[in-house]
N, CA, C and O of each residue as an XYZ file, in Angstrom:
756
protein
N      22.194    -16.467     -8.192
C      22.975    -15.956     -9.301
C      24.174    -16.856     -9.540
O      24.543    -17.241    -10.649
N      24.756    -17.155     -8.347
C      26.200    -18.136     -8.635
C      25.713    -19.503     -9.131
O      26.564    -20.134     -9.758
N      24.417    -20.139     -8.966
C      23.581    -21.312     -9.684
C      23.678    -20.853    -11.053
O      24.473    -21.340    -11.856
N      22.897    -19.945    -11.312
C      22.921    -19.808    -12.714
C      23.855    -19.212    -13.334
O      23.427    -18.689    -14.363
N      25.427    -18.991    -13.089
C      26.416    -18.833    -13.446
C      27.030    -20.380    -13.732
O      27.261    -21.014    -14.761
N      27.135    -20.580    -12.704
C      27.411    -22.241    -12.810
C      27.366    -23.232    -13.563
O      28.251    -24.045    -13.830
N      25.488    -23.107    -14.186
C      24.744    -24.111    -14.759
C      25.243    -23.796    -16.484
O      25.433    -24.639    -17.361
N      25.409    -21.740    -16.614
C      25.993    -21.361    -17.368
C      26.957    -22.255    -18.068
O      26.794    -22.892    -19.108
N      27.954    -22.176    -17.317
C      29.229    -22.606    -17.915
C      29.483    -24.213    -17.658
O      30.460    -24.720    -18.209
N      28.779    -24.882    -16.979
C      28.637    -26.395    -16.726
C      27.956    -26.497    -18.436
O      28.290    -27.462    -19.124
N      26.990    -25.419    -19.017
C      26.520    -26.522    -20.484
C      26.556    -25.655    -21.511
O      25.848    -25.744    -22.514
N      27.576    -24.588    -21.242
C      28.167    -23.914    -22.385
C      27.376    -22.595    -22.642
O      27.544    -21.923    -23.661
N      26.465    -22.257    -21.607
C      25.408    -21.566    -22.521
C      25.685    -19.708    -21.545
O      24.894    -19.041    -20.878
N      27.092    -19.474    -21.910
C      27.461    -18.350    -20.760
C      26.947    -17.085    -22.078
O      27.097    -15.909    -21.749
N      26.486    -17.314    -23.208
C      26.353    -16.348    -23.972
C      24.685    -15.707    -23.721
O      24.469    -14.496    -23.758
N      23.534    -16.787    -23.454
C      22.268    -16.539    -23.732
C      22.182    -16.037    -21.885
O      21.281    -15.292    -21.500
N      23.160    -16.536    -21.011
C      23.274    -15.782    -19.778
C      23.702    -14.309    -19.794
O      23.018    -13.575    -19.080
N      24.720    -13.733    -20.485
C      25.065    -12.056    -20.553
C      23.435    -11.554    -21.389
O      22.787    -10.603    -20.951
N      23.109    -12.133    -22.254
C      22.037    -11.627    -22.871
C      20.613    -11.480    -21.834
O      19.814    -10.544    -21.829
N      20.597    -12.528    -21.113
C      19.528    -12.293    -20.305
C      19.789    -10.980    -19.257
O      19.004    -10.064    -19.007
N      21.334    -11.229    -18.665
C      21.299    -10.242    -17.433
C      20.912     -8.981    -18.502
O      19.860     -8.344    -18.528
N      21.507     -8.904    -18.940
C      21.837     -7.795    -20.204
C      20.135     -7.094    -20.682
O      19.984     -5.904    -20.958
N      19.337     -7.816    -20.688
C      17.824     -7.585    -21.514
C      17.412     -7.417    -19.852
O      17.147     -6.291    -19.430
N      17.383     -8.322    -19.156
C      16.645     -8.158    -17.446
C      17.590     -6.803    -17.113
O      17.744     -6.819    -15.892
N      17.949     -6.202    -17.405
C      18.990     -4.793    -16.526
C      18.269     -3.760    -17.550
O      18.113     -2.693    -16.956
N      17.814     -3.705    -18.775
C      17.322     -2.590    -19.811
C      15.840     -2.748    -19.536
O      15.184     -1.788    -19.941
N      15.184     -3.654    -18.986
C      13.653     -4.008    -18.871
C      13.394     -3.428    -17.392
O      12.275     -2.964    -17.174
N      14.493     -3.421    -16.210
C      14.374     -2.807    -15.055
C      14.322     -1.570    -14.714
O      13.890     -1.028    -13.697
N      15.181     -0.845    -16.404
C      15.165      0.480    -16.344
C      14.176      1.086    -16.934
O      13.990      2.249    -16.576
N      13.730      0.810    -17.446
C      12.427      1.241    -18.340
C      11.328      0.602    -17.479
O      10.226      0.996    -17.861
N      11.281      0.054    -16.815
C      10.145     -0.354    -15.613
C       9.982      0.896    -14.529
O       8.923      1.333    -14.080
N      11.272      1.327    -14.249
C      11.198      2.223    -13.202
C      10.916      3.938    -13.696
O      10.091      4.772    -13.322
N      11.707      3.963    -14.412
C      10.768      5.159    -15.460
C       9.566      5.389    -15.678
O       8.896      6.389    -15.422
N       9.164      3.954    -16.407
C       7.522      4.095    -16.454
C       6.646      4.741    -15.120
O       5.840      5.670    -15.066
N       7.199      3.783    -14.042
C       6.338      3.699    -12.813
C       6.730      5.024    -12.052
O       5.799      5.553    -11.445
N       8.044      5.686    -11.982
C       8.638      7.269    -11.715
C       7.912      7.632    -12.200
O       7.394      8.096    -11.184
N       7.053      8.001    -13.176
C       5.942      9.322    -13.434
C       5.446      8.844    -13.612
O       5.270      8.840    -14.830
N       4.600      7.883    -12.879
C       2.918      7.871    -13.038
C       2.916      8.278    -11.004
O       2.110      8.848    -10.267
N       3.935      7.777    -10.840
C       3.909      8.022     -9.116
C       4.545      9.792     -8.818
O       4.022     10.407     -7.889
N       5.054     10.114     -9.200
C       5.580     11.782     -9.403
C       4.276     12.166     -9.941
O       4.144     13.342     -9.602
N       3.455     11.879    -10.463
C       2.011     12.591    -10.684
C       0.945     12.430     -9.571
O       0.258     13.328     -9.084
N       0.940     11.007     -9.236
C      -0.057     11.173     -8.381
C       0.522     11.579     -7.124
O      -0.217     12.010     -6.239
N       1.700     11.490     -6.963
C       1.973     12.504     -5.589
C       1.895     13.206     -5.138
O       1.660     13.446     -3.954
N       2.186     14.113     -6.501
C       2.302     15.797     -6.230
C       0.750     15.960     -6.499
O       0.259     16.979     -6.014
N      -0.115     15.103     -7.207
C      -1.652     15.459     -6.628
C      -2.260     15.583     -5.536
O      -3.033     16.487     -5.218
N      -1.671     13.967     -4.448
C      -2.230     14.151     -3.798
C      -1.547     15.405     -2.857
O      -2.372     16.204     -2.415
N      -0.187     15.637     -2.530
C       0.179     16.849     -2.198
C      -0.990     17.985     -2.132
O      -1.513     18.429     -1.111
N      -1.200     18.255     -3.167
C      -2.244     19.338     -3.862
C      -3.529     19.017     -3.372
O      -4.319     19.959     -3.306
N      -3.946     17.824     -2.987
C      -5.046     18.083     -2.620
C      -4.870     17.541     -0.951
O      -5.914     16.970     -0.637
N      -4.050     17.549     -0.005
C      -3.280     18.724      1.069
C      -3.916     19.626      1.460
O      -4.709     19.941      2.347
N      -3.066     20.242      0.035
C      -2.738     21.455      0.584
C      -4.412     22.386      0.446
O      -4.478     23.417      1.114
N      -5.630     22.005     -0.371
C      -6.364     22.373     -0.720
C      -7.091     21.900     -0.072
O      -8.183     21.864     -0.639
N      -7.115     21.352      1.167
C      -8.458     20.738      1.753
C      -8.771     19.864      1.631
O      -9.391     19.479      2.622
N      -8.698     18.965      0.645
C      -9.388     17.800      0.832
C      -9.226     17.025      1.701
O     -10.143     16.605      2.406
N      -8.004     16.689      1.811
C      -7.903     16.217      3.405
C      -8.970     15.915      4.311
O      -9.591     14.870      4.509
N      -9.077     17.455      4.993
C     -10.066     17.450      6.112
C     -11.323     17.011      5.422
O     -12.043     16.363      6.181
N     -11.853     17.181      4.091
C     -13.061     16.428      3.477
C     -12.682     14.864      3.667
O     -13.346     14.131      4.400
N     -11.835     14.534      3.122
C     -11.700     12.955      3.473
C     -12.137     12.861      4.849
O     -13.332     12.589      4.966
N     -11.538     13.002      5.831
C     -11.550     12.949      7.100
C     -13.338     12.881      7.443
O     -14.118     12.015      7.838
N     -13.413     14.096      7.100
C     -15.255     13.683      7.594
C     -15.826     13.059      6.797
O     -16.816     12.530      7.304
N     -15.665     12.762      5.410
C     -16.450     11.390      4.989
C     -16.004     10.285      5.638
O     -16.927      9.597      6.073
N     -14.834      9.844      5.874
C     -14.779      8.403      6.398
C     -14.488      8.722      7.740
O     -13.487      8.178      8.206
N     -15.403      9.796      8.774
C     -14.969      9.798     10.011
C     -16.132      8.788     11.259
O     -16.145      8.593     12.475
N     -17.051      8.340      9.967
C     -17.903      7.200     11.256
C     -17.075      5.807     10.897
O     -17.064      4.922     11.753
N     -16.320      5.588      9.525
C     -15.602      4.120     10.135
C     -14.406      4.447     10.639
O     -13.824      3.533     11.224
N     -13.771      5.680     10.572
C     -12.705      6.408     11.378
C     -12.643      6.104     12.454
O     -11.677      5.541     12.968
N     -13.794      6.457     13.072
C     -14.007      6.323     14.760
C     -14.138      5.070     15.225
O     -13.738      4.963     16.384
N     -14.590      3.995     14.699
C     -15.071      2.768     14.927
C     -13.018      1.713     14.435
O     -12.532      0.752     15.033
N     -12.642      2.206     13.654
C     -11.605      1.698     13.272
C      -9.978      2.169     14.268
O      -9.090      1.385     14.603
N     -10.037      3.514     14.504
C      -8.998      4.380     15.227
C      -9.844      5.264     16.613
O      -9.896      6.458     16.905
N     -10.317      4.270     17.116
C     -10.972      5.111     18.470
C      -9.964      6.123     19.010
O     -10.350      7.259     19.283
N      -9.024      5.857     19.134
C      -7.635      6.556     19.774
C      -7.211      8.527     19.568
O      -6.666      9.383     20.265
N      -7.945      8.457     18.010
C      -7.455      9.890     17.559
C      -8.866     10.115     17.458
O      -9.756      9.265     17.418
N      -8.983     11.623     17.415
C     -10.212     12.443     16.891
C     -10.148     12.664     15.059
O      -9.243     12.829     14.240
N     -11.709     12.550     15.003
C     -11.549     12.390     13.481
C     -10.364     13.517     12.449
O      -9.839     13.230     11.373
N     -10.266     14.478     13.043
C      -9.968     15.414     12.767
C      -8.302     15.771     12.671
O      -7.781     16.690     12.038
N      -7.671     14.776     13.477
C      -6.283     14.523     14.080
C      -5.588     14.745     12.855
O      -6.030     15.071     11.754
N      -4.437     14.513     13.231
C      -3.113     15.031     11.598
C      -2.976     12.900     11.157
O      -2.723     12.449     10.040
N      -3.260     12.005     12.522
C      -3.249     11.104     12.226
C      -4.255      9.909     10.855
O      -4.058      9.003     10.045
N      -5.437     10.864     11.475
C      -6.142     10.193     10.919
C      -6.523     10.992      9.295
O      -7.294     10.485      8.480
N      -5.908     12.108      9.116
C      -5.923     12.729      8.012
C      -5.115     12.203      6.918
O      -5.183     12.119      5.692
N      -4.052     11.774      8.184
C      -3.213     11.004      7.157
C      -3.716      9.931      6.841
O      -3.632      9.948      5.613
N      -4.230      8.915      7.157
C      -4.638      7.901      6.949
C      -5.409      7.781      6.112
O      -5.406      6.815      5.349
N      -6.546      9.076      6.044
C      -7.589      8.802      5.352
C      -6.540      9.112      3.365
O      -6.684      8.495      2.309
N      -5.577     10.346      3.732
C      -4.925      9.859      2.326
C      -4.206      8.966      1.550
O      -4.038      8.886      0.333
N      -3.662      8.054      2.855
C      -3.456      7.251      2.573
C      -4.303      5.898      1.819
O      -3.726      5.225      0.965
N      -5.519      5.641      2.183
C      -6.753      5.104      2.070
C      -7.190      5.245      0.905
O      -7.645      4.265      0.315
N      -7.145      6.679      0.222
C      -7.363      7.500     -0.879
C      -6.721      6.781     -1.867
O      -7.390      6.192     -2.717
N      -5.177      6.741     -1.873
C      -3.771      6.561     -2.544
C      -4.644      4.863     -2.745
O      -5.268      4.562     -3.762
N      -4.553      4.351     -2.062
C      -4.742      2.778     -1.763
C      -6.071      2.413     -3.288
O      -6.095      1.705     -4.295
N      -6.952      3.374     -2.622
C      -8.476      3.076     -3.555
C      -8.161      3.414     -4.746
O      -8.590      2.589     -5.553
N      -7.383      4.592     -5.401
C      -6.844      5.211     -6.362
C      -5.928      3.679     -7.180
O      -5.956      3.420     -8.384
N      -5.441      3.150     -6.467
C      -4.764      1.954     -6.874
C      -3.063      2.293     -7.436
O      -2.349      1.848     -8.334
N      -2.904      3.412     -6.262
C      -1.719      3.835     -6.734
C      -0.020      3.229     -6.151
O       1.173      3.432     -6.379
N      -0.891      2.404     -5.295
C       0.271      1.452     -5.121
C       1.614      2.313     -4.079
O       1.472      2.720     -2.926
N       2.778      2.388     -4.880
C       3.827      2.730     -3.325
C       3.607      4.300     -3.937
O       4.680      4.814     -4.254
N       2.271      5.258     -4.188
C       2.331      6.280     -4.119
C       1.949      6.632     -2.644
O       2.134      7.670     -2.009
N       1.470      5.671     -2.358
C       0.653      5.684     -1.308
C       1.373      5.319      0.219
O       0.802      5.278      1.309
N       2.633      5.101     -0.048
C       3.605      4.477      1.145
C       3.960      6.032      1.767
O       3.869      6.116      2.992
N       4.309      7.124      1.114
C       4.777      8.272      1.666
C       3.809      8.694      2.834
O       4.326      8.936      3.925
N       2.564      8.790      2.702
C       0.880      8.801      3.181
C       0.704      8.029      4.335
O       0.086      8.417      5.327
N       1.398      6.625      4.175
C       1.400      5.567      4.893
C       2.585      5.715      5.947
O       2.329      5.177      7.024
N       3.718      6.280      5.867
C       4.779      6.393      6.662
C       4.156      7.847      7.965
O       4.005      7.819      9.186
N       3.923      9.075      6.811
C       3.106     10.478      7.847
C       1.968      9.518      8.679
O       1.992      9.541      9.909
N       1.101      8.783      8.057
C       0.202      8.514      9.561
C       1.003      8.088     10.170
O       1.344      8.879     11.049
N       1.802      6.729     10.184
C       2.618      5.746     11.072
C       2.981      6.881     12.266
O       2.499      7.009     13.392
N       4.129      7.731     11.498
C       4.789      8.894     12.178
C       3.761      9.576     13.220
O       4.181      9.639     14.376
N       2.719      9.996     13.020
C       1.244     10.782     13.457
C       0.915      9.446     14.862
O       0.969      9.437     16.092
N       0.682      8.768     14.112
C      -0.131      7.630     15.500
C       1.168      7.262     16.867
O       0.976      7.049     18.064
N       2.386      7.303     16.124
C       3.757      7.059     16.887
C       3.830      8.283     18.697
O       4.270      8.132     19.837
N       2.979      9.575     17.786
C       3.674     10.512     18.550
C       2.402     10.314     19.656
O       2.616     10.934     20.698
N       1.255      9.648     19.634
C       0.404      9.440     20.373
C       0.267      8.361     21.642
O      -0.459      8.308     22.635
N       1.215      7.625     21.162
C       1.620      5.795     21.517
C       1.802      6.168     23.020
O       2.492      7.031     23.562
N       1.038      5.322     23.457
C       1.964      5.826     25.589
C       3.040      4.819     25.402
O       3.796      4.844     26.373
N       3.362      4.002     24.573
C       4.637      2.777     24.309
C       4.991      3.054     23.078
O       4.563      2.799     21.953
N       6.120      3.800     23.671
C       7.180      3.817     22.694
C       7.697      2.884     22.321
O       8.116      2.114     23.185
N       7.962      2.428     20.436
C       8.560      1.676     20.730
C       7.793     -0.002     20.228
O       8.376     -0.985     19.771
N       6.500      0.163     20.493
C       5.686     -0.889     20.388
C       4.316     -0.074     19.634
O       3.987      1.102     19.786
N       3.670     -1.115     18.792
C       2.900     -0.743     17.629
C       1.526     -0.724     19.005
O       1.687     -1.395     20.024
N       0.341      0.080     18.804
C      -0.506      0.069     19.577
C      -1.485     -0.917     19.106
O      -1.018     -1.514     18.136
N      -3.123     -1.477     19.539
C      -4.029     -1.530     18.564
C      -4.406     -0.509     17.365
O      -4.375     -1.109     16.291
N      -4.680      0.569     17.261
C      -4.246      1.120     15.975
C      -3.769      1.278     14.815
O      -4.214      1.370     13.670
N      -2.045      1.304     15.693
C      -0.983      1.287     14.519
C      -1.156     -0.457     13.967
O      -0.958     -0.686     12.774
N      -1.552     -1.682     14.965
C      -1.825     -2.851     13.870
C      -2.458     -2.740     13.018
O      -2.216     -3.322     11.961
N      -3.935     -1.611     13.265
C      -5.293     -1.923     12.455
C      -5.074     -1.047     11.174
O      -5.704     -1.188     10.126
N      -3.756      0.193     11.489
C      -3.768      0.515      9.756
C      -2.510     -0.536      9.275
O      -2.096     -0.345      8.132
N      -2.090     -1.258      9.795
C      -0.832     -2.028      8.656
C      -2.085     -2.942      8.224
O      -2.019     -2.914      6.995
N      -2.836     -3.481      8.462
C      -3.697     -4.444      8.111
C      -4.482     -3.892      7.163
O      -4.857     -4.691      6.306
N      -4.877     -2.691      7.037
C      -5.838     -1.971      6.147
C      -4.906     -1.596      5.167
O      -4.887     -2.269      4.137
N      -4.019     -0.523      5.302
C      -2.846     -0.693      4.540
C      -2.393     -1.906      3.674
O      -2.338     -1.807      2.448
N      -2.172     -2.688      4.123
C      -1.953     -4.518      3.322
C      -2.671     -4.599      2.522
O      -2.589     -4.807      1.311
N      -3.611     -4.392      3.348
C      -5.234     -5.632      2.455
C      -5.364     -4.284      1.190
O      -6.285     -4.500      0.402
N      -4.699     -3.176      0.963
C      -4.484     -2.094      0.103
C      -5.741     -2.491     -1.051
O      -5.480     -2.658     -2.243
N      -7.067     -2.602     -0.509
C      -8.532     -2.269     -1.185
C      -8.291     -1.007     -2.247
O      -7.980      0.167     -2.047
N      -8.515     -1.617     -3.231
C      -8.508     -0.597     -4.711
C      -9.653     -1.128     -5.332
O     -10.057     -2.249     -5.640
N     -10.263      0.666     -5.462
C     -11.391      0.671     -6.611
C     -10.907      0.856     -7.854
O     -11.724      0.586     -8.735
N      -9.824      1.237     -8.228
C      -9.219      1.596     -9.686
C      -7.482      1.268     -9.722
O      -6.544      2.065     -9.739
N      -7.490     -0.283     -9.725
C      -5.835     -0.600     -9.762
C      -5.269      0.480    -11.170
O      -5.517      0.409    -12.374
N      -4.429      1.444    -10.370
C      -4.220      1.879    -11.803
C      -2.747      1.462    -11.970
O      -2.347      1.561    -13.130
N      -1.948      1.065    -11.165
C      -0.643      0.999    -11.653
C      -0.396     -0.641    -12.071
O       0.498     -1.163    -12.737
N      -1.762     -1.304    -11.280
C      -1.667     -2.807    -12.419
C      -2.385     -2.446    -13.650
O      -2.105     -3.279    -14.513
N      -3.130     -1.623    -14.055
C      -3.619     -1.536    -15.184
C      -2.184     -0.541    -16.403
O      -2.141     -0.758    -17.614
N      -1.368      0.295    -15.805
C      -0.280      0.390    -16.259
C       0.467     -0.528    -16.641
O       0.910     -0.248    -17.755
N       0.760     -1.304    -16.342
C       1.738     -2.807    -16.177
C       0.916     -3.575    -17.233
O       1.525     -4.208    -18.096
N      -0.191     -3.560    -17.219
C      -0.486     -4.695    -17.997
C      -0.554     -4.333    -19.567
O      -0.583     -5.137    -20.498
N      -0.575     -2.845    -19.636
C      -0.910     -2.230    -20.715
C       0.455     -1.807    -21.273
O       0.696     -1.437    -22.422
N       1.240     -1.925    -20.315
C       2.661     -1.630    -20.824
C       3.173     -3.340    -21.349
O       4.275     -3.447    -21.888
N       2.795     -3.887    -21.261
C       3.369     -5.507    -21.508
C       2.238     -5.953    -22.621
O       2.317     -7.136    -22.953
N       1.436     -5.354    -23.101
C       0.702     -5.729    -24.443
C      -0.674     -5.977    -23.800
O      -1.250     -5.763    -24.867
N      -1.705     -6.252    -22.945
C      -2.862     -6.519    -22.950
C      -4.003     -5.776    -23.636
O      -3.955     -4.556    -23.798
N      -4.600     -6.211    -23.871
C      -5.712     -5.599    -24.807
C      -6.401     -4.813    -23.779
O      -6.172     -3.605    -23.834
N      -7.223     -5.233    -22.817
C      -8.043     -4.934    -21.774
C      -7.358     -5.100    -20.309
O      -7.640     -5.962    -19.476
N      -6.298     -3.970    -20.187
C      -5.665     -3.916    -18.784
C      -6.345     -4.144    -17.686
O      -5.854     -4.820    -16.782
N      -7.874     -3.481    -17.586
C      -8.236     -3.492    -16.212
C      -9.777     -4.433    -16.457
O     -10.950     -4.193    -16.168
N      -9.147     -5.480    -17.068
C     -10.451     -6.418    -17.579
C      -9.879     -7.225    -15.715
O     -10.413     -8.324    -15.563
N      -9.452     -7.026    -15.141
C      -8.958     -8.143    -13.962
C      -9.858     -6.790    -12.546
O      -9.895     -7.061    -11.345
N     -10.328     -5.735    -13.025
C     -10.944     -5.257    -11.746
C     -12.154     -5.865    -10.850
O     -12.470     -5.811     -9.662
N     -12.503     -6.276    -11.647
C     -13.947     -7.518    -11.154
C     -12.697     -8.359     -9.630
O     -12.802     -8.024     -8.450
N     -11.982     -9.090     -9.989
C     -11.377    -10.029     -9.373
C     -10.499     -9.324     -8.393
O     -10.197    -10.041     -7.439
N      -9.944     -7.963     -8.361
C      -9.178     -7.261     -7.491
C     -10.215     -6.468     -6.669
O     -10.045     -6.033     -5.530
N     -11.156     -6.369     -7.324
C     -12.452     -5.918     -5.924
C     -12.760     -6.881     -4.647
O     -13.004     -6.639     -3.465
N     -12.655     -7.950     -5.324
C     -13.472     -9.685     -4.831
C     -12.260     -9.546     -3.773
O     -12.572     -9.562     -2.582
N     -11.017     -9.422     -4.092
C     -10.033    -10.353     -3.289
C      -9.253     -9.234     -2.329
O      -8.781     -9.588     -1.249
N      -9.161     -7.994     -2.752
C      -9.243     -6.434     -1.845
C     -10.032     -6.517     -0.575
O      -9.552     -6.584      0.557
N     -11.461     -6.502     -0.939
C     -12.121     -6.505     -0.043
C     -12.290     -7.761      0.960
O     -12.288     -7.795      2.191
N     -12.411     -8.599      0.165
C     -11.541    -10.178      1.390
C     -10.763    -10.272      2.490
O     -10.794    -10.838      3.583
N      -9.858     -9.347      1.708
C      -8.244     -9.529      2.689
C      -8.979     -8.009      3.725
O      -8.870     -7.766      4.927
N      -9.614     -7.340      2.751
C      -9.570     -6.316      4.393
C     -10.817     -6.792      5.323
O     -10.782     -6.572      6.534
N     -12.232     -7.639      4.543
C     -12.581     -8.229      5.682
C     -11.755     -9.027      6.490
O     -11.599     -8.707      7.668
N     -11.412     -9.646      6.201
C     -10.326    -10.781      7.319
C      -9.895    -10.158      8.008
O      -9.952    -10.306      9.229
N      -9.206     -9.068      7.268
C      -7.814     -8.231      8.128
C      -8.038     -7.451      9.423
O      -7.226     -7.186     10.309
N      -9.652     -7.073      9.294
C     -10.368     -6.057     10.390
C     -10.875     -7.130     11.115
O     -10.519     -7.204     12.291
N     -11.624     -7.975     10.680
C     -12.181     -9.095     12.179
C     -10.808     -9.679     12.692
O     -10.597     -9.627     13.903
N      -9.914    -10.201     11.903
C      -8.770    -11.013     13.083
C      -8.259     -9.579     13.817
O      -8.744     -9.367     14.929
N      -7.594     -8.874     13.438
C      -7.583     -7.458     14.538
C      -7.858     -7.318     15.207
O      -7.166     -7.228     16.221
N      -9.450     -7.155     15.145
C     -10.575     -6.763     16.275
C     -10.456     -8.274     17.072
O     -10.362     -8.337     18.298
N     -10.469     -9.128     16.445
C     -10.130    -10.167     17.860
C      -9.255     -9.901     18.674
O      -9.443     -9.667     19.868
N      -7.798     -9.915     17.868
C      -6.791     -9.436     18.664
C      -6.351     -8.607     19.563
O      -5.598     -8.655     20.536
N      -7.148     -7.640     18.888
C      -7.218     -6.578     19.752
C      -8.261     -6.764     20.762
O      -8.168     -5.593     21.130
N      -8.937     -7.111     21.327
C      -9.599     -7.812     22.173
C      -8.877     -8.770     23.389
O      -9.021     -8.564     24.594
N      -8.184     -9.708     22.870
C      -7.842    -10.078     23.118
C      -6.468     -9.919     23.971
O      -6.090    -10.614     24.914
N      -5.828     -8.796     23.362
C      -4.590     -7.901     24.006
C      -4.835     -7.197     25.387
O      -4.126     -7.014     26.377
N      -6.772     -6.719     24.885
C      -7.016     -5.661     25.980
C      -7.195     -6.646     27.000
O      -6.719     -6.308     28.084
N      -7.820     -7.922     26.962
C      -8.160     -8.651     28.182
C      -7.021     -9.699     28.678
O      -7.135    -10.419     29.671
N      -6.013     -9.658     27.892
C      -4.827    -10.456     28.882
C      -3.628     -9.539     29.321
O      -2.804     -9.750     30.211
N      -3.786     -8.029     28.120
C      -2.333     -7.664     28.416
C      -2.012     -7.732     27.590
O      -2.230     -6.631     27.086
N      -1.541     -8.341     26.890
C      -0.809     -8.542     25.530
C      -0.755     -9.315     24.698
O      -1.763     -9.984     24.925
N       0.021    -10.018     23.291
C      -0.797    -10.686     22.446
C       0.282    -12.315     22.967
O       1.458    -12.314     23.332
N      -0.439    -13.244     22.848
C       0.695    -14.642     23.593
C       0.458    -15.443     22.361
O       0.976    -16.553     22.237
């Protein structure tokens, strides 16, 4: 900022600088608005579907890569319930609706940890799944793009499938090495 204050007044141009901060400060607010209720909706959905069970339905649909992914908890756990909504939030393409979801498992797998304090194999294997945040329906890039003029917002889902699922293949085999690798030396060097 003190660069481009600088460069400002080094070539006279301190007027098209207030105008920018000025247009970048009204474009930040109306960014966060937008994105405040589309995320206040899907929250209090997924809330709702909580409180209605689905949950534990998630849970037993994804409880054979559950088990294979989080050996640690039973499919059934508050951990892995969370996770699986979290997972949900992720595929939904709802972006940091999905961080609240993401913090309750963290919290859930924490209270299980015999190391306090230190992330387990687990708690790595959901930040990695988490990351690699695999979406079948980007909806809050298809918001964004549709809020900035595109004709065909979610003409880019082809290419966010391709590169989703990439990062979470990668993300689960280097893991599973690692984690391997932790169990047979001790820890990661």
């Amino acid at each position: 900022m003190l660069i481009s204050i600088l460069c400002a007044l080094a070539t006279g141009r301190m007027q098209q600088l207030s105008d920018a901060v000025l247009s970048g400060a009204g474009d930040a607010v109306e960014l966060v608005i937008s994105l405040l209720g589309m995320m206040c909706l899907w929250t209090g959905l997924m809330k709702i579907a909580d409180a209605g069970g689905i949950t534990r339905i998630l849970s037993r649909v994804f409880a054979p890569v559950m088990r294979r992914l989080f050996p640690d908890y039973e499919p059934e756990s508050p951990a892995v319930r969370a996770i699986c909504m979290n997972v949900t939030a992720n595929l939904l393409g709802l972006g940091n609706a999905a961080t609240p979801m993401g913090i309750a498992a963290m919290k859930e797998m924490a209270k299980r940890n015999p190391i306090p304090g230190t992330a387990n194999n687990s708690m790595a294997m959901f930040v990695v799944i988490n990351t690699a945040s695999i979406q079948l329906l980007p909806t809050m890039m298809g918001v964004q793009r549709a809020r900035y003029g595109s004709a065909t917002p979610f003409d880019v889902v082809p290419a966010v499938w391709v590169t989703s699922f990439a990062a979470l293949l990668v993300g689960i085999v280097m893991a599973k090495i690692l984690e391997g690798r932790r169990e047979k030396h001790g820890s990661l060097r």
